[in-house]
N, C-alpha and C positions, 0 to 999 in steps of 0.2 A: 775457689773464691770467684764469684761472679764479678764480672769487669764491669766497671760502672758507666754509664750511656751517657756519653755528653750531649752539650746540647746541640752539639751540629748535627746529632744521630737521631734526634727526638723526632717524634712525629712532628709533634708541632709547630719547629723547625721548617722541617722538610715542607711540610702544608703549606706556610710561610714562604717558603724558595719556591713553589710550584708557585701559588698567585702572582709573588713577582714576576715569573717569569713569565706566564701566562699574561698580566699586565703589561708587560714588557713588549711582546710581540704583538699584542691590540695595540696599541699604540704606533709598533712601526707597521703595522699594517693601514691601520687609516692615515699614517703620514705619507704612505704611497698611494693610496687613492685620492684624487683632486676634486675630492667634497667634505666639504668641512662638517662633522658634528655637529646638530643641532645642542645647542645647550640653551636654560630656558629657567630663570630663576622663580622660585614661588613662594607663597607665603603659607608657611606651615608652624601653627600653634603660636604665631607671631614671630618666628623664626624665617629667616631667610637659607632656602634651598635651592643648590644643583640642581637641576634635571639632566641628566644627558638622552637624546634620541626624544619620538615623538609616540602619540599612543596610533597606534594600526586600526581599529576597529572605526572612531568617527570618520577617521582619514581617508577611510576606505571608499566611504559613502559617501565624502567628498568627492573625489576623484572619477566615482560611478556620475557625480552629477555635473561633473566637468566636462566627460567624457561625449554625456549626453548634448550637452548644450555644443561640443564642437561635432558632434556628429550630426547634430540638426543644422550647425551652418552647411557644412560637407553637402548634406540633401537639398538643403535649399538652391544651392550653386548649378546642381546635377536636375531640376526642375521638378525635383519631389517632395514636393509639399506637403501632402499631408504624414509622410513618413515624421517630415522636419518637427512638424507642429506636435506631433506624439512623443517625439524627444525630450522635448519641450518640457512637457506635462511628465515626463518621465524623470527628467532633471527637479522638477517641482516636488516629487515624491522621496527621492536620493536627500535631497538638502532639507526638508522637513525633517528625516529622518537622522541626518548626523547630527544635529542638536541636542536634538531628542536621546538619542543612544550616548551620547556624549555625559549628559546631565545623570540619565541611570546608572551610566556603568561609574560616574567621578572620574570620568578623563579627558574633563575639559583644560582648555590648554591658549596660553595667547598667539601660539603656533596654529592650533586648531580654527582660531576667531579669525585672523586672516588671511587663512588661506580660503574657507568658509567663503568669506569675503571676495576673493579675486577671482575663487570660482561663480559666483553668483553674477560677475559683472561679466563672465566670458556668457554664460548659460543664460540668464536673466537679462543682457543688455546686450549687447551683441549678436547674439545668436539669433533674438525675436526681429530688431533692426535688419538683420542681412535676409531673411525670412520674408521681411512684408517689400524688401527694398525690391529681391528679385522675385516676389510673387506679383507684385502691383506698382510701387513708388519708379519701379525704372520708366514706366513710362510717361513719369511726370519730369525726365529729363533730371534739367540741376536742382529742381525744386524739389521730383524726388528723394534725391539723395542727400539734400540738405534735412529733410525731415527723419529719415534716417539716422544722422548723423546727431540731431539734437535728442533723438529717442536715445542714443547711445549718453549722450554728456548730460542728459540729466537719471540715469540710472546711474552713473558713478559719482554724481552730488549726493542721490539718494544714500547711497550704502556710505559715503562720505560722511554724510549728517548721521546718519545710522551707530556708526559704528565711535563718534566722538560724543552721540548725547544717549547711548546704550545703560550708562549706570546711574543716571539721572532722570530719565522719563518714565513712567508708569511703563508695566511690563503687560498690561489689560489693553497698550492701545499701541497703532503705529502714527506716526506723525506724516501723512500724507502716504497715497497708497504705495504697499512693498514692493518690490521688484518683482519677485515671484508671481503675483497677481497679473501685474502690468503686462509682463509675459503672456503669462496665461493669457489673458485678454487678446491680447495680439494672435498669438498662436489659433485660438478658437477660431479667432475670425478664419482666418485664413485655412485651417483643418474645414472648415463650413462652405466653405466657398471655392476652396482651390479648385474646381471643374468646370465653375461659369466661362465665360467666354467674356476675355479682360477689355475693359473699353478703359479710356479716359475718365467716365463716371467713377465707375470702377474705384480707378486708381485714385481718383478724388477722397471717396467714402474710403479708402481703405485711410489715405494722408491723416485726414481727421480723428481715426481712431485712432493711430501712432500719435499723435500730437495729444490729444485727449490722456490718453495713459503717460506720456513722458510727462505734462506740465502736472498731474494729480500726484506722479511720484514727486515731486520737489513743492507741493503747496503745504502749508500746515493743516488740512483737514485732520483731520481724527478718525479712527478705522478703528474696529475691534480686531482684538491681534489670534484670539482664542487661545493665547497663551500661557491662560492660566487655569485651563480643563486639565482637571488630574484624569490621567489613564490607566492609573492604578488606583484609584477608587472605584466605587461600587455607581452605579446606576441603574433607575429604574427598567424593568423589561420593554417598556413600550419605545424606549429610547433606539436599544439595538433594531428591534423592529425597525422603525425608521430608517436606521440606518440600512437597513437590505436592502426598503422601497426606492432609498436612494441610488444606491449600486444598482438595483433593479434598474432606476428609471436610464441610466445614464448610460446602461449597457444596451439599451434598444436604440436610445440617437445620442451617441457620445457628443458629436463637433457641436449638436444643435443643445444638447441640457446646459453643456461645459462654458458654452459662449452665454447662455442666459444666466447660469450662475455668477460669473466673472462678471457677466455685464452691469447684474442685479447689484453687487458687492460695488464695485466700482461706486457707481451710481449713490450706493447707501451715503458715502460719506459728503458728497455736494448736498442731496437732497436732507440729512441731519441738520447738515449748517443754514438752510433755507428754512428747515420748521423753526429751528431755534429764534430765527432771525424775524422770522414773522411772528412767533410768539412773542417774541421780547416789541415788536413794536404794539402790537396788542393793546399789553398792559401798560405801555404808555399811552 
């Protein structure tokens, strides 16, 4: 007579007792590490969910662009400037791109949004600020370093205003120029320049362009965001074209296209509000 299997003997049981315990010892294991679990509620099918832990792939590219923006202060400090300002622009490509891979793969996250965020303000405001402060602004004494210092406090208004009027503004537009540009803008200059011989002029024009980029990220101009180019659609041949002559042109005088680009953009959104504004008196 075959003896009958209870159910402390059942697989399914046993399955049962291994999870637990397997659950068991995760547990006393992260109660001995002194980092807490991210946990991270979401809205699923109008259902409220758990997350535990964070996704690794946007994160990544996060962190690649964190990295950049403090290894470009690092160079600035050390009197290598155009290393810094190619960081820079290298941080600009890292943070384009965790968005972007974040919205493909659906692993975007509120964890993902401000860390996004904190990195941008080390990479995007700090890093362009210590950059122009020890390329030119030091020698404008306390005045340079005041200039500095407002390039820093209005890049974290910006990503401030950014990140509370995000699900409410047109997603075709930014609301006074992004951080990333401003950057960029700053950086160019300075990748363009870094081997003149520094005067007091100098440091004047450079003041100007820092003050110029910090008060345009905090005005409400209007900027195209090009945030709503699909890159998974299809486009005409003559497009990519372009886009080579572009890479082309850029790879022959990188500091000198990059600074005209940025500069052109920048520029776009004062001189929009000037035609508008002369048209509209016009027709009065």
């Amino acid at each position: 007579m075959t003896q009958e299997q209870t159910p402390q003997d059942s697989p399914i049981s046993n399955a049962q007792e291994k999870g637990s315990e397997q659950s068991t010892q995760s547990v006393d294991l992260e109660s001995r590490i002194p980092v807490d679990e991210h946990i991270e509620e979401v809205q699923v099918d109008g259902v409220k969910v758990r997350h535990r832990g964070v996704y690794l792939l946007p994160n990544l590219f996060t962190t690649g662009a964190l990295f950049s923006g403090f290894y470009a202060i690092i160079a600035a400090t050390q009197q290598q400037f155009e290393a810094s300002a190619i960081a820079i622009f290298v941080a600009m490509l890292l943070d384009g791109l965790d968005g972007r891979i974040a919205r493909l793969t659906n692993t975007t996250s509120d964890f993902g949004v401000q860390y996004d965020s904190m990195s941008d303000l080390v990479s995007f405001g700090v890093a362009p600020a210590m950059i122009a402060f020890n390329w030119s602004l030091v020698e404008l004494d306390k005045f340079g370093w005041a200039v500095a210092f407002a390039y820093v406090a209005c890049a974290a208004l910006r990503l401030a205003r950014f990140n509370t009027q995000v699900a409410v503004v047109d997603k075709g537009v930014f609301i006074g120029l992004a951080s990333p540009t401003a950057a960029a803008l700053v950086a160019s200059m300075v990748w363009l320049a870094h081997d003149i011989e520094m005067t007091t002029s100098v440091a004047i024009i450079s003041a100007v362009v820092v003050l110029f980029s910090a008060l345009l990220m905090v005005s409400n101009i209007h900027y195209q965001s090009f945030k709503t180019i699909d890159l998974k659609g299809r486009v005409p041949f003559v497009v990519v074209l372009g886009l080579v002559l572009v890479f082309a042109v850029i790879a022959i005088a990188p500091s000198k296209v990059l600074f005209l680009i940025c500069g052109a953009y920048a520029l776009s959104g004062p001189g929009g509000r000037l035609i508008n504004f002369l048209g509209i008196r016009k027709k009065k």
